[in-house]
C-alpha positions as CSV (number, residue, x, y, z in Angstrom):
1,X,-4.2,41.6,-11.3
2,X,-5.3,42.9,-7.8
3,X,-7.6,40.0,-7.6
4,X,-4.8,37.2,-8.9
5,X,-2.5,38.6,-6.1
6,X,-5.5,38.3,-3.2
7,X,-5.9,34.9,-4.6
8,X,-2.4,34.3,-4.4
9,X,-2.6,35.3,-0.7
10,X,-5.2,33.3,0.5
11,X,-4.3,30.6,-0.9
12,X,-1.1,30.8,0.6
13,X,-2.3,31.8,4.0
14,X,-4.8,28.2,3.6
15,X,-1.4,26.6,2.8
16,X,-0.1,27.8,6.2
17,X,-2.9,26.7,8.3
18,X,-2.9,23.3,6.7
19,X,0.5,22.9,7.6
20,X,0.0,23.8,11.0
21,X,-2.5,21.3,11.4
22,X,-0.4,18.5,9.5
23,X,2.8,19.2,12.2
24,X,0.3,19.0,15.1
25,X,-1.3,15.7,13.9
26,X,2.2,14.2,13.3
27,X,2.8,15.1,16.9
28,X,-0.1,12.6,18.0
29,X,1.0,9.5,15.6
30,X,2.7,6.6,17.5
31,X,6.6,6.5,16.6
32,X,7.1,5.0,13.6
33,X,3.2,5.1,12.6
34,X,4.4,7.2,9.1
35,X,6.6,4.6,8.2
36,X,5.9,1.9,5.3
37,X,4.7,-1.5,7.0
38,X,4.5,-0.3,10.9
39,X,1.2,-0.1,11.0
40,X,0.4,-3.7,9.8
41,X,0.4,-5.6,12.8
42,X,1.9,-9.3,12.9
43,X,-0.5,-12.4,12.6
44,X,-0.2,-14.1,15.7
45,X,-0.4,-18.1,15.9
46,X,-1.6,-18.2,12.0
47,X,-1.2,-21.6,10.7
48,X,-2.1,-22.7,7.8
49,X,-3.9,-26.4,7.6
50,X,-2.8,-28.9,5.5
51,X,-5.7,-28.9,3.5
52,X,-5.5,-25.4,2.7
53,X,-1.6,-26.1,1.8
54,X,-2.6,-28.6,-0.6
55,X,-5.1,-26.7,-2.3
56,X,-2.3,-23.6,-3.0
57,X,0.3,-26.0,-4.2
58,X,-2.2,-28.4,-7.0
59,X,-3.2,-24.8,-7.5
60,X,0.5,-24.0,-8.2
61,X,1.0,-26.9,-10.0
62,X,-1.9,-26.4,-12.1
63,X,-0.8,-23.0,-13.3
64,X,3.1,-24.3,-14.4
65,X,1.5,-26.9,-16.1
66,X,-0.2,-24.0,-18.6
67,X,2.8,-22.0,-18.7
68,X,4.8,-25.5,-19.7
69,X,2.0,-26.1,-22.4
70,X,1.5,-22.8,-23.5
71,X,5.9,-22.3,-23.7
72,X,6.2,-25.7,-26.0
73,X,2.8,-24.5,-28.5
74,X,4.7,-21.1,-28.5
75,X,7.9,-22.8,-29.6
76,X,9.7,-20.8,-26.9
């Protein structure tokens, strides 16, 4: 048991300094850094070109086109 309740203590006292080390690095991050999405930065000027464009939507098209063949040999 002695052993178990050492254990017990360092573990805890690990817990401690890990903590303390967690609040001091969130001391450093930029405001708002922790949140979901902040710190994925905008695309600036990103345009897609028309040929790219067309390839997504006959892509598109291509793929309702199964699910429109597959729905009517489903009987759906």
């Amino acid at each position: 048991m002695n052993t178990i309740a050492r254990a017990i203590r360092e573990l805890e006292a690990e817990r401690a300094r890990l903590e303390t080390i967690i609040r001091s690095l969130r001391d450093f991050q930029l405001p708002g850094a922790g949140r979901r999405g902040a710190s994925v930065g905008r695309r600036a000027n990103y345009r897609l070109s028309p040929e790219g464009r067309q390839r997504i939507a006959e892509a598109a098209r291509k793929r309702w086109a199964m699910a429109r063949a597959a729905r009517k040999t489903s009987g759906a």
